[in-house]
C-alpha positions, -999 to 999 in steps of 0.1 A, spaced: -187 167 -469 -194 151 -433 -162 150 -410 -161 124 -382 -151 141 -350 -148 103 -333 -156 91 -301 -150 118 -271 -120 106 -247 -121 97 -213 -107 123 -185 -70 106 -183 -83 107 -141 -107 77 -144 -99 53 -117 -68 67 -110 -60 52 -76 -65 20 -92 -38 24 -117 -16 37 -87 -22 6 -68 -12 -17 -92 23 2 -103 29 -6 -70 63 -26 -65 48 -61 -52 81 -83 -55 84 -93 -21 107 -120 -26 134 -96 -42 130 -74 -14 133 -106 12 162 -118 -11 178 -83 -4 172 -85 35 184 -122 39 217 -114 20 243 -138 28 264 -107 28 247 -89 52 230 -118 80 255 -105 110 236 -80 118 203 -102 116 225 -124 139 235 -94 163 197 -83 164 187 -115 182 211 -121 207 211 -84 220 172 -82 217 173 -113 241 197 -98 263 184 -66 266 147 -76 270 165 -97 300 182 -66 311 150 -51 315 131 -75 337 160 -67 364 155 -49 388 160 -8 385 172 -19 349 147 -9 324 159 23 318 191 7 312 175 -16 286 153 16 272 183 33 263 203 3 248 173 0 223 164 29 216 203 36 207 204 9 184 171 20 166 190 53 157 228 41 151 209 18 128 187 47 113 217 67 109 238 38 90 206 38 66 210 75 56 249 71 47 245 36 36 244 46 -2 282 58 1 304 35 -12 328 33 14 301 33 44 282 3 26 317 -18 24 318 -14 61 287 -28 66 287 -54 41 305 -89 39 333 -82 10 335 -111 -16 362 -140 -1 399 -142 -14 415 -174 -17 433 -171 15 398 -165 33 387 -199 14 410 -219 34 409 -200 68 388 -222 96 349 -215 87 346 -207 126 370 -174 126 356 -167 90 322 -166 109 331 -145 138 353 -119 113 321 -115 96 305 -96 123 334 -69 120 305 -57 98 285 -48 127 314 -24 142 303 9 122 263 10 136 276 -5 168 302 27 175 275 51 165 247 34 188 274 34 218 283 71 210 245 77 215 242 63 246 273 75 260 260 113 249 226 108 264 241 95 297 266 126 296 240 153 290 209 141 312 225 119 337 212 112 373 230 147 379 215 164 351 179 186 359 162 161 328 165 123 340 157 116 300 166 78 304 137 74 331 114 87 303 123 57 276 105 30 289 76 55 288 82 64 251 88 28 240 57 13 251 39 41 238 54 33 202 42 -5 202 8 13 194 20 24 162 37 -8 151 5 -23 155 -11 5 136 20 2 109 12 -39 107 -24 -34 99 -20 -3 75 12 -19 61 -3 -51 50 -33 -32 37 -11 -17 11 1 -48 1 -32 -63 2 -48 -34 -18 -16 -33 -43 -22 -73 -54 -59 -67 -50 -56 -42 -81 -32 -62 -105 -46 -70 -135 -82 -60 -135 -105 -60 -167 -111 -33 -185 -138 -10 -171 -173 -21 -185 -208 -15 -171 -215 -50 -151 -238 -62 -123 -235 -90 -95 -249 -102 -68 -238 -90 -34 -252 -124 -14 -229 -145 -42 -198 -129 -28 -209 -126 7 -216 -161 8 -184 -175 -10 -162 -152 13 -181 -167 48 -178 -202 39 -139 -193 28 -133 -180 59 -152 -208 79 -131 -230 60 -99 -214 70 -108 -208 108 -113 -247 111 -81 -255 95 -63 -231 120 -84 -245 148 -74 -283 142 -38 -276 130 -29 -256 169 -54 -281 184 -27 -306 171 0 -288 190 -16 -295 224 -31 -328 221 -17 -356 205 -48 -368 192 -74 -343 172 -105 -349 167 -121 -326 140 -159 -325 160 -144 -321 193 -124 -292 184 -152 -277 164 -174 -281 192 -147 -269 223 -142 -236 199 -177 -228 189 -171 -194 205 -143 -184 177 -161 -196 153 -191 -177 163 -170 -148 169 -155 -148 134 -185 -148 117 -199 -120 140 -171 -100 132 -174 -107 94 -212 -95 95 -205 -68 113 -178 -53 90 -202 -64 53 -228 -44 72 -209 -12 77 -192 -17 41 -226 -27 27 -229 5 6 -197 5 -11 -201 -33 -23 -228 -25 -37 -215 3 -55 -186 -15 -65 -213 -41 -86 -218 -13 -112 -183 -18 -127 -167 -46 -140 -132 -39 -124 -147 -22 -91 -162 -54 -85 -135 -76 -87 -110 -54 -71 -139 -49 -43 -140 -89 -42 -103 -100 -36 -98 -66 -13 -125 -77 7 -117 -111 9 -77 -107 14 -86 -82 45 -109 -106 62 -85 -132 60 -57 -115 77 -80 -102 107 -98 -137 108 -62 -146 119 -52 -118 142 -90 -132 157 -77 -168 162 -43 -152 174 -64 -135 205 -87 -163 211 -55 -187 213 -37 -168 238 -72 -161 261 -83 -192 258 -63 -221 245 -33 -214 267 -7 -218 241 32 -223 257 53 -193 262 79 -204 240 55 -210 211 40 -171 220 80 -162 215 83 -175 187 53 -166 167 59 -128 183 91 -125 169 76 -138 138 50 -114 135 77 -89 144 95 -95 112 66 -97 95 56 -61 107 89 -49 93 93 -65 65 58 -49 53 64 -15 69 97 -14 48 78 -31 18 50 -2 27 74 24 27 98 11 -1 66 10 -25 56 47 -19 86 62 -28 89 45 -64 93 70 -86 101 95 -59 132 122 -64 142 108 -29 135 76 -18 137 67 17 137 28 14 159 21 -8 177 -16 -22 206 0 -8 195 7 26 164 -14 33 183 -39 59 198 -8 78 164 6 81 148 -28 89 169 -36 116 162 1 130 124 -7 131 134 -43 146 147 -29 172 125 -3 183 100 -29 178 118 -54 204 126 -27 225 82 -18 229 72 -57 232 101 -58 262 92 -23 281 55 -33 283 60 -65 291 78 -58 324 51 -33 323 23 -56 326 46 -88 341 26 -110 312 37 -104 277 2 -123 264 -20 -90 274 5 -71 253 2 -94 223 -37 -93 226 -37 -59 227 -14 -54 197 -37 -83 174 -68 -56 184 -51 -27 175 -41 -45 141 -73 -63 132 -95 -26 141 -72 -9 120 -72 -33 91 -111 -34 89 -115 6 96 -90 9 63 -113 -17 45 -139 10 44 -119 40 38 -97 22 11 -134 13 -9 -147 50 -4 -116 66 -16 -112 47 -48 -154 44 -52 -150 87 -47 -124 90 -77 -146 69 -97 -176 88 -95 -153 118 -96 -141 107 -131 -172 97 -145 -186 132 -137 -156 151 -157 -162 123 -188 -199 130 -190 -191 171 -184 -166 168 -217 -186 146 -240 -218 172 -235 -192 205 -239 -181 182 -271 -200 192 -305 -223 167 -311 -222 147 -347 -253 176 -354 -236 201 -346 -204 192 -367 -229 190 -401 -241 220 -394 -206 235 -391 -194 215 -423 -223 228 -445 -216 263 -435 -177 257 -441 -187 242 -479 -210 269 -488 -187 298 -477 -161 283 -498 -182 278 -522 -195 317 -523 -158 326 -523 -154 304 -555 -183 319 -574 -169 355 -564 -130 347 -580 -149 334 -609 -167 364 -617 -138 388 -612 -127 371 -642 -150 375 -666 -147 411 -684 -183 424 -685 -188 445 -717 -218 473 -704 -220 493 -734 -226 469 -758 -197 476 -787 -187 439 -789 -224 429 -799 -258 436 -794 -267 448 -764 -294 429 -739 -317 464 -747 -320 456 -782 -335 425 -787 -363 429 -758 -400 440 -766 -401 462 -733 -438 470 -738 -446 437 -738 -426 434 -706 -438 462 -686 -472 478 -686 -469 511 -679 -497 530 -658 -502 564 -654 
């Protein structure tokens, strides 16, 4: 009898990143519901008018230090409220308390300015940060740390633009990898997708073009903008074939495999958008001349943006985690620390610089080269692990017995047994040598007709 030893399994590694990427927590809305709280928009509240007042503060004169330290103090009271915001009694402190019914009929005005009693706990731990810092390295103390803050905050708005690019490349990555099809052997061609994702991207550049066009003239015309911002479009493109030429490789790796390629295809294409837009950000500020209220605005958009993914980033890494740092619990906390180290960078190098547009710029490069560096590594990593896991199938389905091999074994099995059987059934049988029962073998056998005996 033939056994079937079945089909051999796949290493429980194959495209493992992939399966990572997609258990990735991608409900943005929940966590936006939980940062936009009704219960908890004081301290949103608080965050804009002292950001305004302290990025004011610091284009006094002699008063950036002063401004230094007030952010840089908020950043931590607010870093510490996160770490003892899971405490029951510290997140009631920072946290608007259901109404009564005598808060129902008290005047909505003093309702709304009781509410920012919620703001007392990180604002007494910021002020007791200051306060120490000033006590210990004061103008009479040997370290004048204070001076030294400016310094250390405009250093940091390099990593927030490094955090906005690699954040939204984990979100980008994470959507890019839901629901692919199962892995099959597939082909494509490259030019298909290249072609589709240009004319995408042409598509979206000229709807960005007329709809900020719109904002400066009251009249657009569709050819005249195309024609006055031939440059962008020119540099989009360049940009575009200069990034499928240094992924070229990987693409076309990614054609071999049915759920590569489509996870290569909406990667790809999410990434481009997202620097085709940081693109039109710079050529807007160089060249269009947008207002400086419509700069403040779309910064401090683009500053909630940055940490809403950096906490999304974070938030997503550490499911499953023994400790999570982001938590439901302390996600606003933590938020409003990065929003106001954040403010505190964009305000230090702009009286840096006396021109906050050439520190916009440079943030957009810093994003869109760090964005299309990670498109590269992100499709080598998970290309690597693919090949890696197709090398360990292949390795167990040749250390596997073969269907051959398992006959071979089987027969040998079956005939032992069988040899075994024939051995119990002759220990059975009582053999009779010296013939009393009945004639003997010897006595009915001619042995000279048998044997011919020679001398």
């Amino acid at each position: 009898m033939v056994e079937d030893v079945g089909p051999v399994e796949e290493s429980p590694n194959a495209d493992n990143i992939l399966s990572d990427l997609a258990s990735n927590e991608t409900s943005l809305i929940g966590l936006l519901r939980t940062l936009l709280s009704p219960k908890t928009l004081p301290h949103l509240a608080l965050i804009t008018l002292l950001s305004t007042l302290l990025y004011w503060i610091a284009n006094l004169d002699s008063a950036g230090d002063i401004a230094a330290l007030g952010f840089i103090s908020l950043s931590c009271g607010y870093g510490l409220t996160a770490l003892f915001s899971s405490h029951e009694r510290v997140n009631s402190w920072i946290t608007i308390a259901d109404r009564t019914e005598k808060e129902e009929t008290r005047n909505p005005i003093i309702r709304l300015l009781l509410s920012f009693k919620i703001c007392i706990f990180p604002l007494a731990i910021s002020g007791a940060l200051g306060l120490l810092v000033l006590m210990l390295f004061g103008q009479e103390s040997a370290v004048d740390l204070p001076s030294a803050f400016p310094i250390g905050l405009g250093a940091l708005f390099i990593l927030w633009a490094v955090a906005q690019g690699r954040s939204f490349g984990s979100w980008a990555s994470s959507l890019a990898a839901q629901k692919l099809p199962e892995k099959q052997i597939t082909s494509g061609n490259i030019k298909t997708m290249i072609a589709f994702q240009t004319s995408l991207i042409l598509v979206l550049s000229l709807f960005g073009i007329i709809a900020f066009e719109s904002l400066y003239e009251k009249e657009v015309n569709a050819s005249d903008a195309i024609i006055s911002n031939i440059g962008f479009f020119a540099f989009a493109i360049g940009a575009y074939g200069l990034t499928v030429a240094w992924t070229w490789k990987f693409r076309q790796m990614a054609l071999r495999d049915k759920a590569l390629k489509k996870f290569t295809s909406r990667w790809t294409l999410l990434v481009h958008v997202f620097a085709t837009w940081h693109l039109l950000t710079i050529w807007r500020q160089l060249v269009m001349s947008p207002g400086s209220i419509e700069v403040f605005i779309e910064e401090v958009l683009l500053m909630m943006f940055t940490v809403f993914m950096a906490i999304w980033s974070i938030t997503s890494q550490s499911v499953g985690a023994k400790f999570k740092f982001i938590s439901s619990e302390n996600a606003l906390p933590w938020g409003l620390s990065f929003g106001y180290a954040y403010a505190g960078s964009v305000a230090m190098l702009a009286t840096a610089f006396s021109d906050i547009t050439y520190v916009m710029v440079t943030g957009h490069i810093i994003a869109f080269l760090t964005i299309t560096w990670m498109q590269k590594s992100v499709l080598a990593k998970i290309l690597e692990q693919h090949d890696f896991a197709v090398n360990i199938a292949r390795n167990t389905k040749k250390s596997s017995p073969q269907p051959e091999d398992a006959v071979v074994i089987t027969e040998q099995i079956d005939t032992t047994e069988s040899t075994k059987e024939t051995v119990a059934l002759l220990d059975e049988i009582e053999v009779q040598w010296d013939g009393a029962v009945g004639p003997s073998i010897s006595d009915d056998v001619e042995w000279s007709d048998v044997i011919e005996l020679k001398d």
